[in-house]
C-alpha positions in Angstrom: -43.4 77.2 -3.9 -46.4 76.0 -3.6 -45.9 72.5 -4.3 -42.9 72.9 -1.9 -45.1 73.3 0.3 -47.1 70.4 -0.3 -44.5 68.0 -0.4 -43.1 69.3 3.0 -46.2 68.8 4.6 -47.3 65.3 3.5 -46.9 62.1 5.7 -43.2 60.5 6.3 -42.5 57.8 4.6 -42.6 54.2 5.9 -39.6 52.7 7.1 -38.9 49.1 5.4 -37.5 46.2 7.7 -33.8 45.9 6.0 -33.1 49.2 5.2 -31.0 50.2 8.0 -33.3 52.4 9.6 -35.1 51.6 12.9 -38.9 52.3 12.1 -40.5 52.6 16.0 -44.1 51.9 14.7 -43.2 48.5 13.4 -39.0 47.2 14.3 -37.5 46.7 17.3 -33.9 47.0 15.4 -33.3 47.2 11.9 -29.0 45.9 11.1 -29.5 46.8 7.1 -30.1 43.2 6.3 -32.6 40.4 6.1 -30.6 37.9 7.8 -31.3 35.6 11.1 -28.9 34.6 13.6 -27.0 37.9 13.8 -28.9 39.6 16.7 -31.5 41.0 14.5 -34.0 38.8 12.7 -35.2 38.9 9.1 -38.7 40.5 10.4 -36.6 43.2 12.5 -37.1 41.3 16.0 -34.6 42.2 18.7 -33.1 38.2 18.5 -32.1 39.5 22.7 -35.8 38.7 23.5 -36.6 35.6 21.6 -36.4 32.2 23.2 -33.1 30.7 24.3 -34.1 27.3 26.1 -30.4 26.3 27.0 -29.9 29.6 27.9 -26.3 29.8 26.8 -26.6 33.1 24.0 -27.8 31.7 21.5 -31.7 32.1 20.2 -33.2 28.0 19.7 -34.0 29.0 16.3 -30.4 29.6 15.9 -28.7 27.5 18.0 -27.4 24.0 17.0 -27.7 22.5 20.2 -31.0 23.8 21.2 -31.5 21.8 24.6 -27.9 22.0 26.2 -25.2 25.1 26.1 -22.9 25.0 23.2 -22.1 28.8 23.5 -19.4 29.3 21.0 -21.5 26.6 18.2 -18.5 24.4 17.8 -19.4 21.8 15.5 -16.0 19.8 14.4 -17.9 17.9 11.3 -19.5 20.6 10.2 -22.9 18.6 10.4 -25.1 21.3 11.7 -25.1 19.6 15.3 -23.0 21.1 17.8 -20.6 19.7 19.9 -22.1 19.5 23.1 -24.9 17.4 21.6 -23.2 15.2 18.4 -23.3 11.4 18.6 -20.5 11.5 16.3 -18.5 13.9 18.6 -17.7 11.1 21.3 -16.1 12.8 24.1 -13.9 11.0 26.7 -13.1 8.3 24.1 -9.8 9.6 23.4 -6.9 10.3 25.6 -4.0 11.5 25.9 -1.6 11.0 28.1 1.5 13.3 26.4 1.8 14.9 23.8 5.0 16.3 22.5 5.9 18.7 19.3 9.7 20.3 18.0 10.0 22.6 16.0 13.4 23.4 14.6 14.6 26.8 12.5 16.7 25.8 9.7 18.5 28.4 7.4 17.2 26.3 4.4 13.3 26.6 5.5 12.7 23.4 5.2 9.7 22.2 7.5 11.4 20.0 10.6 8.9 20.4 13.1 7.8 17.1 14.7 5.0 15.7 16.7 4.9 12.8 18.9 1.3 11.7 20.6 1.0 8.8 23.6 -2.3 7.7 25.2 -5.2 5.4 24.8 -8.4 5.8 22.8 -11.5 3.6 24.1 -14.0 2.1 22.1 -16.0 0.1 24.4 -19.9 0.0 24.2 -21.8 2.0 23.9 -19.0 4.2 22.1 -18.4 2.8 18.4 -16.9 -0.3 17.3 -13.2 0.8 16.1 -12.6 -1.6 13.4 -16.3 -1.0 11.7 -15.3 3.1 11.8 -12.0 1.9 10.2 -13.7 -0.5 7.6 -15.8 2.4 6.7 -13.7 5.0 6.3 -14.3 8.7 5.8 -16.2 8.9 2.6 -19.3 6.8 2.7 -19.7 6.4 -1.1 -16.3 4.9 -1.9 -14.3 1.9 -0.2 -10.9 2.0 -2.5 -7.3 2.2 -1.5 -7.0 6.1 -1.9 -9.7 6.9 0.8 -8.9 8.4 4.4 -9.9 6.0 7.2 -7.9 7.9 9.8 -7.4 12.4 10.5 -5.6 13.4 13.1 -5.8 17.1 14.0 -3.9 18.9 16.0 -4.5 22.0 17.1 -1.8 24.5 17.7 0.4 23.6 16.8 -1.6 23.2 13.8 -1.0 19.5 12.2 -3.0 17.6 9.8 -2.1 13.5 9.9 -4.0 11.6 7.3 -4.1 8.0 6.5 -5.5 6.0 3.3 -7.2 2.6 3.3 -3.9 1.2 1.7 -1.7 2.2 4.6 -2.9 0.9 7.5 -2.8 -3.0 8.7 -5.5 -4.2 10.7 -4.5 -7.2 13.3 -7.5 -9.4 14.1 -7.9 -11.8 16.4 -11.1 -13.9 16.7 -14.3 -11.0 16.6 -11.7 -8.6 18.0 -9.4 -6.0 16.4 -5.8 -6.2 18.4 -4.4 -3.7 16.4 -4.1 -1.1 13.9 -0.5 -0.2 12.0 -0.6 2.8 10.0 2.5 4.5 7.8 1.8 7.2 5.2 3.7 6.4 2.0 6.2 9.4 2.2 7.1 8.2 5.5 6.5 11.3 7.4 4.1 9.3 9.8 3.0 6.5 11.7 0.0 5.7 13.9 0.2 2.5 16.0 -3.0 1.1 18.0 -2.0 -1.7 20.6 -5.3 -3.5 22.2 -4.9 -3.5 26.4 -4.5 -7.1 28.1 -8.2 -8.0 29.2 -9.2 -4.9 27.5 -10.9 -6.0 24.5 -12.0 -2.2 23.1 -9.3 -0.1 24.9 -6.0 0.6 22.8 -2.7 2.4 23.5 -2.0 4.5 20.9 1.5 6.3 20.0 1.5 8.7 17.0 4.7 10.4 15.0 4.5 12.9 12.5 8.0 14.4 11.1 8.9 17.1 8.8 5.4 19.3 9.7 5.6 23.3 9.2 5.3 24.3 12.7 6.1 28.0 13.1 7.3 29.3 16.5 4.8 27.8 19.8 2.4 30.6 20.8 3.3 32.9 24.1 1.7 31.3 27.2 0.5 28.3 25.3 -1.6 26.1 28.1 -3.1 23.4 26.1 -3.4 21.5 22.7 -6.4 19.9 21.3 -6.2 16.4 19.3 -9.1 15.2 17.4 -9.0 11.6 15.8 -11.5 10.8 13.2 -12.0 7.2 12.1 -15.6 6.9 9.9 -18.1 9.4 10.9 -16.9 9.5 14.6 -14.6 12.1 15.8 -12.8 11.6 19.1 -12.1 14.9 21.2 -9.1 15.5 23.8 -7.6 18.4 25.0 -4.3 18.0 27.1 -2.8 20.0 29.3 -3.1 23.1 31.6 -1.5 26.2 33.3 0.8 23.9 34.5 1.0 20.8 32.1 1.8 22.6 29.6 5.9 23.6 28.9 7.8 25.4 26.1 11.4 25.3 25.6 13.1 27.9 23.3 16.8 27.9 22.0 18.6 30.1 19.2 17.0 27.6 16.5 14.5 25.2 18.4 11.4 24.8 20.7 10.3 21.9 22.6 6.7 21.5 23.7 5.7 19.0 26.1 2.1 19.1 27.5 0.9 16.4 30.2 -2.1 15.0 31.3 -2.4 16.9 35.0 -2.5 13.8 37.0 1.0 12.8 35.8 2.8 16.1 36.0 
């Protein structure tokens, strides 16, 4: 008993940042972990009171656009710079003036749903030069047939369009590129860049894509986003809003149209 009561009446032990447990003498927060970035740091600091400079949520030591708000950190490349401060996210480059997708129940299951894309994409200075993001293509270490020079992605619907080196024509004309052709080799889509009269580096653009698996259009659908990526560059849109934004629904198939505002 005696012992007992020696053990009972010794100091309490130390708390240890990680552990789960608060320790007021030394933490301001202890999450079980040792991990930054997750509203308590790796030395048990309250991340709530370090510096945010941009002030959008997000600590600077955390944030990947430190000096302007990029509250949700979207980063479409995935290459540790957000969006809101990316060179290669050029925004206003792309777009779109309708965008359209089906989608079409068949007892079979086979995938019928279609997409069809109008607009322009601009690559006038200071934005990139479209024919060098083409020549380059997505992988930087390899310039054969088989390697994407063109993504499309669509976002809810969610589509993926992808074209090789091998099927896409470029048109050139003098220093310029006049257009770009694209079919992928099942036939399932096409991509066609026309250059604008007196427009040297503006191009109207009309993409198809057939036989996609689009399941049903989500309930109050408003807008769909479209990125093109051509080299390291990706071009941003989103079209539509509350009211540019339409979905049709039969016993077996939905139409979606979304328009840019100023022509609905």
């Amino acid at each position: 008993m005696l012992v007992l009561g020696l053990l009972q009446a010794g100091p309490a032990l130390a708390q240890e940042c990680g552990d789960g447990t608060t320790d007021p003498n030394s933490e301001q927060c202890d999450d079980g972990n040792l991990d930054d970035c997750d509203g308590c740091s790796a030395i048990c600091l309250d991340e709530l009171f370090l510096p945010d400079g941009d002030g959008d949520g997000v600590i600077d030591d955390c944030d990947n656009c430190p000096d302007l708000s990029n509250p949700d950190q979207e980063d479409k490349d995935e290459d540790g710079a957000g969006n809101a401060c990316d060179d290669d996210d050029i925004n206003g480059s792309l777009v779109m003036g309708i965008f359209k997708a089906g989608s079409q129940f068949t007892p079979t299951g086979a995938p019928k749903g279609k997409i069809t894309i109008r607009g322009f994409l601009d690559a006038h200075p200071p934005l990139d030069d479209l024919l060098e993001s083409l020549e380059e293509g997505l992988d930087p270490d390899s310039d054969g047939p088989d390697e994407i020079v063109m993504r499309i992605t669509v976002e809810d619907p969610p589509v993926v369009i992808e074209f090789k080196r091998s099927e896409c024509r470029l048109k050139i004309k003098g220093p310029f590129l006049s257009g770009v052709n694209c079919k992928n080799a099942a036939n399932t889509a096409a991509a066609k860049f026309k250059n604008v009269p007196f427009a040297p580096d503006v191009y109207k653009m009309a993409i198809r894509s057939k036989k996609n698996e689009i399941e049903s259009f989500a309930d109050g659908l408003t807008e769909v986003k479209v990125t093109i990526r051509v080299g390291t560059i990706d071009r941003p849109d989103i079209i539509g809003d509350i009211l540019g934004c339409g979905v049709k629904s039969g016993a077996r198939k939905q139409l979606l149209k979304c328009f840019e505002p100023t022509q609905f």
